[in-house]
Each structure stands twice: as C-alpha cells, then as structure tokens.
Backbone as XML, in Angstrom:
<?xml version="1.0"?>
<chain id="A" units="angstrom">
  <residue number="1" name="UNK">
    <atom name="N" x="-119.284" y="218.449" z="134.192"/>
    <atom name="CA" x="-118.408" y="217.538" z="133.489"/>
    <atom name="C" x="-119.180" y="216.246" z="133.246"/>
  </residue>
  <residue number="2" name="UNK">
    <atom name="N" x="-119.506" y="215.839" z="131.999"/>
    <atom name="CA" x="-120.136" y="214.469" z="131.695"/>
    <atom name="C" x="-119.414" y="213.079" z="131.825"/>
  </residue>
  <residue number="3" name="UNK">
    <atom name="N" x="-120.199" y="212.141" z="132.743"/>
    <atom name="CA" x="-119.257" y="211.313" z="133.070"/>
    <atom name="C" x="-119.386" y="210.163" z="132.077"/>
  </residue>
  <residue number="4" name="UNK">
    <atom name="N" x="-118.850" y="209.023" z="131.571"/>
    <atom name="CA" x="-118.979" y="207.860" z="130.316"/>
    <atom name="C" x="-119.439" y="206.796" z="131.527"/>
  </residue>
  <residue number="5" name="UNK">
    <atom name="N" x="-120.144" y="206.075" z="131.020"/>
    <atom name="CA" x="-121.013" y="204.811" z="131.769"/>
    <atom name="C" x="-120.081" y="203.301" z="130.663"/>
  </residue>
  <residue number="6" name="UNK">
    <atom name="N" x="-119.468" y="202.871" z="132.031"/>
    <atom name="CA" x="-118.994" y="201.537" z="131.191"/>
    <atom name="C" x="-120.018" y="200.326" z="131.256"/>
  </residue>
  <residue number="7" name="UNK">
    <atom name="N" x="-119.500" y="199.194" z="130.875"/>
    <atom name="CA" x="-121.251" y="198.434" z="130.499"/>
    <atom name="C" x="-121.386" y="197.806" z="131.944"/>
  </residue>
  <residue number="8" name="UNK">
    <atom name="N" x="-120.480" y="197.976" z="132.842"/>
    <atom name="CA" x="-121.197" y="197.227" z="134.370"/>
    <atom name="C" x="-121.491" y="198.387" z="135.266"/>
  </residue>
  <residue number="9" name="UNK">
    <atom name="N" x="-121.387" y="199.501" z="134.687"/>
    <atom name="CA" x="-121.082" y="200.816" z="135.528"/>
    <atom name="C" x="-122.660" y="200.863" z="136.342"/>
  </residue>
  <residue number="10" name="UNK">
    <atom name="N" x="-123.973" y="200.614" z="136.040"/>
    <atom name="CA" x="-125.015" y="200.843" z="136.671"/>
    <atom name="C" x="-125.191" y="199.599" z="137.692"/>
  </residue>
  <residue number="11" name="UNK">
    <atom name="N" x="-124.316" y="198.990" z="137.601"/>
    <atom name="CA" x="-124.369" y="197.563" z="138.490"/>
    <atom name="C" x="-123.169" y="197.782" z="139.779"/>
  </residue>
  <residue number="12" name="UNK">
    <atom name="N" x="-121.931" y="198.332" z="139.126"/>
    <atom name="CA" x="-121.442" y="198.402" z="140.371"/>
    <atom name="C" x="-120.581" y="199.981" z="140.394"/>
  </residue>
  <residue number="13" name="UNK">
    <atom name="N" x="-121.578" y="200.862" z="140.106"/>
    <atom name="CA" x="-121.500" y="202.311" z="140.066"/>
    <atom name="C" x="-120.056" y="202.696" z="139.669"/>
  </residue>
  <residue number="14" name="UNK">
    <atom name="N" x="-119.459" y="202.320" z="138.398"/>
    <atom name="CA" x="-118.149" y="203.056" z="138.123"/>
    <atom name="C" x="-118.713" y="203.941" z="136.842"/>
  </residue>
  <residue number="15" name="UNK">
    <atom name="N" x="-117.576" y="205.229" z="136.924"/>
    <atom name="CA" x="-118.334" y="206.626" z="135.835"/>
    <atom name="C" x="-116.375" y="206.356" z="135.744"/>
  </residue>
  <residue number="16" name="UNK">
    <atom name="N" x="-116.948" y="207.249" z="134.202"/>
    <atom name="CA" x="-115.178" y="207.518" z="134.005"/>
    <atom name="C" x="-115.444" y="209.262" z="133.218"/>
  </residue>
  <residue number="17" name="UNK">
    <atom name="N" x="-114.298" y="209.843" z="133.937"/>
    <atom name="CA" x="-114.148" y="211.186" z="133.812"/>
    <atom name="C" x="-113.617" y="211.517" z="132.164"/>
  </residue>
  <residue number="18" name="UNK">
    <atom name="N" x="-113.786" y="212.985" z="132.425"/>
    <atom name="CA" x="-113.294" y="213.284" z="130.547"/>
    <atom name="C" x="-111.906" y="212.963" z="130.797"/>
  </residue>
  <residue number="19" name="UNK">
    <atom name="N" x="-111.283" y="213.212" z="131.613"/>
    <atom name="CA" x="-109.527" y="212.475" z="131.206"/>
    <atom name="C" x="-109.283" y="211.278" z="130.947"/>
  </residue>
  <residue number="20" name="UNK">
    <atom name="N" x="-110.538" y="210.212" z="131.507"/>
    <atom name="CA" x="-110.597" y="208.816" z="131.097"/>
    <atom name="C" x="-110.143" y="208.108" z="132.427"/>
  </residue>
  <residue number="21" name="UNK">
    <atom name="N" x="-110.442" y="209.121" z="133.791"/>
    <atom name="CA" x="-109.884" y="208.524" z="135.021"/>
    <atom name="C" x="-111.354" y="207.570" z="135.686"/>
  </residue>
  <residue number="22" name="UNK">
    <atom name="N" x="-111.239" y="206.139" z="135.795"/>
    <atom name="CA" x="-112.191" y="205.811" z="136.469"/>
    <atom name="C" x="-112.328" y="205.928" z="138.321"/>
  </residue>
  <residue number="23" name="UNK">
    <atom name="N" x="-113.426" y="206.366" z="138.153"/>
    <atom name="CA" x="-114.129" y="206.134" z="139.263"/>
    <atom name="C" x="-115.390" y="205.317" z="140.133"/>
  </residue>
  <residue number="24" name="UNK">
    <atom name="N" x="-114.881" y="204.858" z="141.052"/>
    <atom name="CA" x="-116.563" y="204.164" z="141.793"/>
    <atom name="C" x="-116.977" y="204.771" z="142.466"/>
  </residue>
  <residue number="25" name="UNK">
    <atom name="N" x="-118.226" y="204.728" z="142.804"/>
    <atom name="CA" x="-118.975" y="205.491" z="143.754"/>
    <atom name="C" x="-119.308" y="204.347" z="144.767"/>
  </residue>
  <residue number="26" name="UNK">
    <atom name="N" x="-118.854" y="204.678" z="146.530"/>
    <atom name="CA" x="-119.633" y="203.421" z="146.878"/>
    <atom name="C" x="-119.855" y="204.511" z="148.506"/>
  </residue>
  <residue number="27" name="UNK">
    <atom name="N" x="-121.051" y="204.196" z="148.828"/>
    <atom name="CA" x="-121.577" y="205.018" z="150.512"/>
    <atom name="C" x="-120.339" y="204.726" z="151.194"/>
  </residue>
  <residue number="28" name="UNK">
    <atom name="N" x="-120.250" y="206.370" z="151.796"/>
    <atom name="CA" x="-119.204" y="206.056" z="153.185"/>
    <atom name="C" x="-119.774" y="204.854" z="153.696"/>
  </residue>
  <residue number="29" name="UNK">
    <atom name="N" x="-120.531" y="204.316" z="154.332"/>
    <atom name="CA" x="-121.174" y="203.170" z="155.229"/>
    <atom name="C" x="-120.539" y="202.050" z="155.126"/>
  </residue>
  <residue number="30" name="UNK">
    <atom name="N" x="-120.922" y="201.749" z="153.612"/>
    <atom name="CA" x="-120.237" y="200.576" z="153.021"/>
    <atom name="C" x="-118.592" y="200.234" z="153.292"/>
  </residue>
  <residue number="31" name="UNK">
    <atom name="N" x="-117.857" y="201.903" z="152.783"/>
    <atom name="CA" x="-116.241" y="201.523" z="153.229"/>
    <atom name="C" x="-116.132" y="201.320" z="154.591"/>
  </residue>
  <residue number="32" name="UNK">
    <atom name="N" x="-117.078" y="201.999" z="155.276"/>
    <atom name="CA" x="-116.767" y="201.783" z="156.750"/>
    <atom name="C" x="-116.755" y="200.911" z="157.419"/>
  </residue>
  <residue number="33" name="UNK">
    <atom name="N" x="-117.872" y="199.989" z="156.486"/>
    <atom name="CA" x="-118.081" y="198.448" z="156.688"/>
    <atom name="C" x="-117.255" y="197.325" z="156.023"/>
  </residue>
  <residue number="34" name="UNK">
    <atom name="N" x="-116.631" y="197.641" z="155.407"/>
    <atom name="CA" x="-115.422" y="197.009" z="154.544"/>
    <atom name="C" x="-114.162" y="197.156" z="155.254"/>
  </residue>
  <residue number="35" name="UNK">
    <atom name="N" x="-113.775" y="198.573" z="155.929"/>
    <atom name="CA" x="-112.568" y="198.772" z="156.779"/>
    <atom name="C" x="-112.403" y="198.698" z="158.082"/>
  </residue>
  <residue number="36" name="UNK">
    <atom name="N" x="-113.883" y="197.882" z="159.033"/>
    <atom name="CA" x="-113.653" y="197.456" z="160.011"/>
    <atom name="C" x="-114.671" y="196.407" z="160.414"/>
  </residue>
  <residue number="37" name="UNK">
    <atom name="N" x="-115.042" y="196.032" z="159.510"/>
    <atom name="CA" x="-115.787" y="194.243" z="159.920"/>
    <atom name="C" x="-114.499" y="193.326" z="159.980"/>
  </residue>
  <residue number="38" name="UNK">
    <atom name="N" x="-114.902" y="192.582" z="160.887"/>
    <atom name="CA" x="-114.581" y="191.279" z="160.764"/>
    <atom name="C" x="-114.480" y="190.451" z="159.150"/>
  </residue>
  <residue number="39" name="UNK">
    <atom name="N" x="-113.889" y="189.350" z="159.220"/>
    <atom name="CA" x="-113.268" y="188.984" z="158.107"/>
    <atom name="C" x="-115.049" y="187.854" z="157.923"/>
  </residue>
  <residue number="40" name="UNK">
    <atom name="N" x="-116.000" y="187.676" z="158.527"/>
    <atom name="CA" x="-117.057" y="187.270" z="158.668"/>
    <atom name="C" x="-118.072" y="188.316" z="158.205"/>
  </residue>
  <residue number="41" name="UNK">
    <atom name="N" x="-118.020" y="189.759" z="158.556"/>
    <atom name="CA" x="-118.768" y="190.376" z="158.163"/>
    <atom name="C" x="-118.527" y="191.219" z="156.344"/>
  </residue>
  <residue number="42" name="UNK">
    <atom name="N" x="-117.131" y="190.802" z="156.713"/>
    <atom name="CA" x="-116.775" y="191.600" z="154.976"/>
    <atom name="C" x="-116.929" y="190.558" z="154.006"/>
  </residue>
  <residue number="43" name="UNK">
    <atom name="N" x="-117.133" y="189.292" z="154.434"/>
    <atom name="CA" x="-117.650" y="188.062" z="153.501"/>
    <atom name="C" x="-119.014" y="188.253" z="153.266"/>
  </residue>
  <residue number="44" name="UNK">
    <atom name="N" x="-119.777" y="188.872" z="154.405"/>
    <atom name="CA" x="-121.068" y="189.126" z="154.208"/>
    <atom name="C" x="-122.027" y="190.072" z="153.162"/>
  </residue>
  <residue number="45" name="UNK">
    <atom name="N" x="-120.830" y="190.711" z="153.111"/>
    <atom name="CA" x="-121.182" y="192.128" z="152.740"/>
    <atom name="C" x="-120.911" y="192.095" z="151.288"/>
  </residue>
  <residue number="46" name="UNK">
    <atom name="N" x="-119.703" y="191.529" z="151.176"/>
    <atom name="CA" x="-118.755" y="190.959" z="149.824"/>
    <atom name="C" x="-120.302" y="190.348" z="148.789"/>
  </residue>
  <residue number="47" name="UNK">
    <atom name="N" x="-120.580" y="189.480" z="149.602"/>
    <atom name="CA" x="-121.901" y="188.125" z="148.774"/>
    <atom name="C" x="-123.157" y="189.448" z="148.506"/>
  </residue>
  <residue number="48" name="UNK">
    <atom name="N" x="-123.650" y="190.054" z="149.408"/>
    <atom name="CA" x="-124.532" y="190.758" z="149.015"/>
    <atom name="C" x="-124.552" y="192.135" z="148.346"/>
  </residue>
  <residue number="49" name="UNK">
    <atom name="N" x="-123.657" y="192.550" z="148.585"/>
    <atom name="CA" x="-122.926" y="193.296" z="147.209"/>
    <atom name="C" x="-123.160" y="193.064" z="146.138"/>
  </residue>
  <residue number="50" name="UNK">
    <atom name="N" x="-122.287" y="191.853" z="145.888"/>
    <atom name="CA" x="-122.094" y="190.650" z="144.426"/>
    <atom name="C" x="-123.720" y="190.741" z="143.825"/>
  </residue>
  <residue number="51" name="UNK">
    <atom name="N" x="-124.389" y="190.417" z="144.543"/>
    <atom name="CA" x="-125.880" y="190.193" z="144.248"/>
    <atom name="C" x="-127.278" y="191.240" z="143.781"/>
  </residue>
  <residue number="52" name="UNK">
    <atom name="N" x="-126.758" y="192.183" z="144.098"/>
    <atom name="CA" x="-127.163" y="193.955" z="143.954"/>
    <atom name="C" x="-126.949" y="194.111" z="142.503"/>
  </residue>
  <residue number="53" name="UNK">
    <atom name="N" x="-128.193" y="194.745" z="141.638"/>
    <atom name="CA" x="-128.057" y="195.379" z="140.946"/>
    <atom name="C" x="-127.841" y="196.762" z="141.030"/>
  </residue>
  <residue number="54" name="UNK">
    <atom name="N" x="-128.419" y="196.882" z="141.931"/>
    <atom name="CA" x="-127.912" y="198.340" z="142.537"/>
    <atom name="C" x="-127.956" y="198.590" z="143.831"/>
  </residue>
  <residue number="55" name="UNK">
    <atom name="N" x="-127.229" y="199.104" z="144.529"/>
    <atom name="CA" x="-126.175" y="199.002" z="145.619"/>
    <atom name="C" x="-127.982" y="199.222" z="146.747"/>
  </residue>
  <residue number="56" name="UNK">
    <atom name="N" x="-127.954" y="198.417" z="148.055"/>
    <atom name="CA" x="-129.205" y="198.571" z="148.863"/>
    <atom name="C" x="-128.223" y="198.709" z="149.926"/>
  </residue>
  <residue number="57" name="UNK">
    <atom name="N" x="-128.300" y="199.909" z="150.574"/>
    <atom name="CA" x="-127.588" y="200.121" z="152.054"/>
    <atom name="C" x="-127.962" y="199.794" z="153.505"/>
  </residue>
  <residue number="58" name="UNK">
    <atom name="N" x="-129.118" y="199.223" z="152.682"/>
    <atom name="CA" x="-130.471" y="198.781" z="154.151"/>
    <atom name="C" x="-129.488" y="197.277" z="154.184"/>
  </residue>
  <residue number="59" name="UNK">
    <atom name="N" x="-129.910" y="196.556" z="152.881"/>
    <atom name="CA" x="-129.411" y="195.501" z="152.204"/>
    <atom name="C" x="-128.083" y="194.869" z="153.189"/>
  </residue>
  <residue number="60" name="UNK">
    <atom name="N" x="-127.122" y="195.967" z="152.685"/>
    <atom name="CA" x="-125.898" y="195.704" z="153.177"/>
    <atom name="C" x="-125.570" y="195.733" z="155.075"/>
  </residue>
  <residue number="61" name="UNK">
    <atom name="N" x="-126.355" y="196.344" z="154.952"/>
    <atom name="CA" x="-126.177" y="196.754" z="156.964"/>
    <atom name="C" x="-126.611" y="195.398" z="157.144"/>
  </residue>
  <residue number="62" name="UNK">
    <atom name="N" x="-127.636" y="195.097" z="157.050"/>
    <atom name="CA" x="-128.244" y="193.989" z="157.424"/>
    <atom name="C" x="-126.957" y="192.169" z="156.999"/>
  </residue>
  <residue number="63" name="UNK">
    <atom name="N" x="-126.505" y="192.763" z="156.168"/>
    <atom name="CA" x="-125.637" y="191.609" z="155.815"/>
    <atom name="C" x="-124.523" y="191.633" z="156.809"/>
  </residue>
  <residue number="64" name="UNK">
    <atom name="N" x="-124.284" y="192.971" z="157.383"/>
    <atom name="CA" x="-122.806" y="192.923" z="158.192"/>
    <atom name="C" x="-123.197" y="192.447" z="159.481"/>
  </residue>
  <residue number="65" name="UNK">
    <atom name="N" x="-124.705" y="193.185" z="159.898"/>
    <atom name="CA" x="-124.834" y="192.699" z="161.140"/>
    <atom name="C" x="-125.411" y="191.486" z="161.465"/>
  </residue>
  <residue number="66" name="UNK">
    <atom name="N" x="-125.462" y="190.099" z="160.461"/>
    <atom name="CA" x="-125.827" y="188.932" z="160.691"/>
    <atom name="C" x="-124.655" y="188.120" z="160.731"/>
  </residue>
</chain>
C-alpha cells in the first residue's frame, strides 16, 4: 500500500494511507519516554525532538536522561 508524504512528513515522520488516514511513526522508546518521564524529562525530550530533522534515538535518550 503506497503511503502520501505531507510536506513536514520527513521531519516529523507522518505518511497518510490510501483512505487518507494519517499516521506518525514514532520508536516505542520515545512513547515510553513521553508516558513516563517526569514533566522535566518530557520538556527535554519535547525541545530535542522539536530540533531533529530526523528523529535521533541516541539523541533523545540522552535528552531524557539529563
């Protein structure tokens, strides 16, 4: 199934399906790090995210655990 690339889609990985359903792609890690950091570490994570052209999971660990 071919997915459509919207114009931020390589920046913050969203594909949209042939029904026109969007989707993001983001590492288990990341949600895992989003659904149980601290409100300090999901600010962290939030900023270096933001800053990613494309998603670095090294990147991001390193942001939660500072």
């Amino acid at each position: 199934m071919p997915l459509d690339e919207y114009p931020f889609s390589k920046k913050y990985g969203w594909v949209e399906d042939k029904f026109g359903v969007p989707w993001q792609i983001i590492p288990k890690e990341m949600n895992e790090m989003i659904s149980n950091g601290s409100p300090e570490q999901l600010r962290n994570v939030t900023q270096a995210f933001l800053e990613m052209k494309k998603i670095d999971l090294e990147a991001l660990k390193q942001a939660y655990e500072s």
